[in-house]
N, C-alpha and C positions, 0 to 999 in steps of 0.2 A: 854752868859753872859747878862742879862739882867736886867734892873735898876727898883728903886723905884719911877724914877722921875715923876712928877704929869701933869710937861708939857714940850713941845720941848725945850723952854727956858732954864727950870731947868737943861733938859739932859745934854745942850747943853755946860751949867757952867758948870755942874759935871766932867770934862771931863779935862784930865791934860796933862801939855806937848803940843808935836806939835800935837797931838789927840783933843785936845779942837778948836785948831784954822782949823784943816783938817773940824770938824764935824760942824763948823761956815760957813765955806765957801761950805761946800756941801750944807749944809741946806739952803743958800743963793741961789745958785745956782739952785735948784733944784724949791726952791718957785716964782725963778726969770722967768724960762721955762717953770714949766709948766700950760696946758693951765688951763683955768678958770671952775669952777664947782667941781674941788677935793678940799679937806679942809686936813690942819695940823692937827696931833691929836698925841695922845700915843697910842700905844699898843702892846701887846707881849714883855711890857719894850724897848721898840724902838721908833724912829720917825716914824708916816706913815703917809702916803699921799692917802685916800682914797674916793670911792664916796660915800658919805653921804646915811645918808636911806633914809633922805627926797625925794635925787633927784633916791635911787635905793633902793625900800622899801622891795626889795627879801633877800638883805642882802648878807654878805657871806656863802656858800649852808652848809660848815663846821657849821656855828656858825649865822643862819636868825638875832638872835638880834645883828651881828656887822654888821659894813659898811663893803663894799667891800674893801678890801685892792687891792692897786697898785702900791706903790713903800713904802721901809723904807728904815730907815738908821740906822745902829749899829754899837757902839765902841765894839767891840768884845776883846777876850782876847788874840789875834794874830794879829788881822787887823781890819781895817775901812771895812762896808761892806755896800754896794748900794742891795736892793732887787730889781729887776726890774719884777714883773709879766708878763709883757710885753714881755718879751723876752723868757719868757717859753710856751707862748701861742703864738707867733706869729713867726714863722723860717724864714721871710722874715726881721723882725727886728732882731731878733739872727744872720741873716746872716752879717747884714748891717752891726752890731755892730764891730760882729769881724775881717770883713774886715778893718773898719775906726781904731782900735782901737793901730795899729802898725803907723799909722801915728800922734800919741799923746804920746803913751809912746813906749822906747825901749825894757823894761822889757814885759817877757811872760804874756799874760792876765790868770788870776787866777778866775777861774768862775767854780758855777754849774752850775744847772739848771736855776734859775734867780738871783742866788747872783753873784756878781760881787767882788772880795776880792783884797784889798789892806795892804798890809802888810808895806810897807812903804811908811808914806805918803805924800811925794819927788814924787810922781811915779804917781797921782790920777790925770787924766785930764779930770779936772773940765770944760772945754770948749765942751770936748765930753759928759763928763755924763749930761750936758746945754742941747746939742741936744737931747739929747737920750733923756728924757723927755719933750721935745717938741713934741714928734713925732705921738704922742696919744691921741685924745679926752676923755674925758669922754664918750660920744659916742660910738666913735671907739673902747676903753675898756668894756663898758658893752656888744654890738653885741661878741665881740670875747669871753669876759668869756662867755658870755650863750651860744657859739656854741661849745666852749672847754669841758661844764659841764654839757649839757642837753642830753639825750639818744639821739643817733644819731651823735652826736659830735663827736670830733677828741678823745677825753681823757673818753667819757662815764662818770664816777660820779665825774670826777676832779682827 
């Protein structure tokens, strides 16, 4: 499900019910953790949270003229959904996550590969997805996409 909105703000209004105030306080949360050098944008009709071309002018290898995506957020049409890149490229933060993540909520963790899905949003701990977005430089995200995406890497073309 993805929107027409023009910016985070807009999305952020558009958003009804306790989905407007869950998709308030992640966006808070998330702009509050993580570290410095990603920038707020739109895309794919979602929040992301990417690194700029200025500061990564290779871009994303899918799409050279966007920034690098590394985390969104989306009101989906079942659940609130955290994308964390992070955590599909890195199995030591995938591991960490899913160990911490039974000491914040009691309900089963609902996750793919780096979506993270909350269905109700009573259940979103927002103290954890805080950390979890601390936990990666811009730095430490660009080394690990180009060791995930360049020949030789763990994923070969992404």
């Amino acid at each position: 499900m993805t929107s027409d909105a023009k910016s985070p703000d807009e999305y952020a209004a558009g958003q009804s019910g306790d989905r407007k105030q869950a998709v308030m306080q992640l966006r808070a949360v998330i702009k509050k953790n993580l570290p410095s050098g990603f920038t707020e944008t739109m895309g794919y009709g979602m929040i992301g949270y990417v690194v700029p071309l200025e500061r990564y002018p290779a871009g994303y290898h899918v799409n050279p003229a966007l920034p690098l995506p590394f985390i969104n957020l989306a009101s989906q049409k079942n659940f609130i959904a955290v994308y964390h890149f992070g955590l599909y490229a890195s199995p030591s933060l995938l591991s960490w996550f899913k160990e911490a993540y039974p000491r914040y909520v009691k309900t089963r963790l609902d996750m793919g590969k780096s979506c993270i899905r909350f269905k109700n949003t009573a259940h979103i701990p927002y103290e954890l997805i805080g950390e979890l977005c601390s936990k990666m430089s811009v730095e430490e995200w660009i080394e690990l996409y180009e060791k995930n995406t360049t020949p030789g890497g763990s994923t070969g073309k992404g």
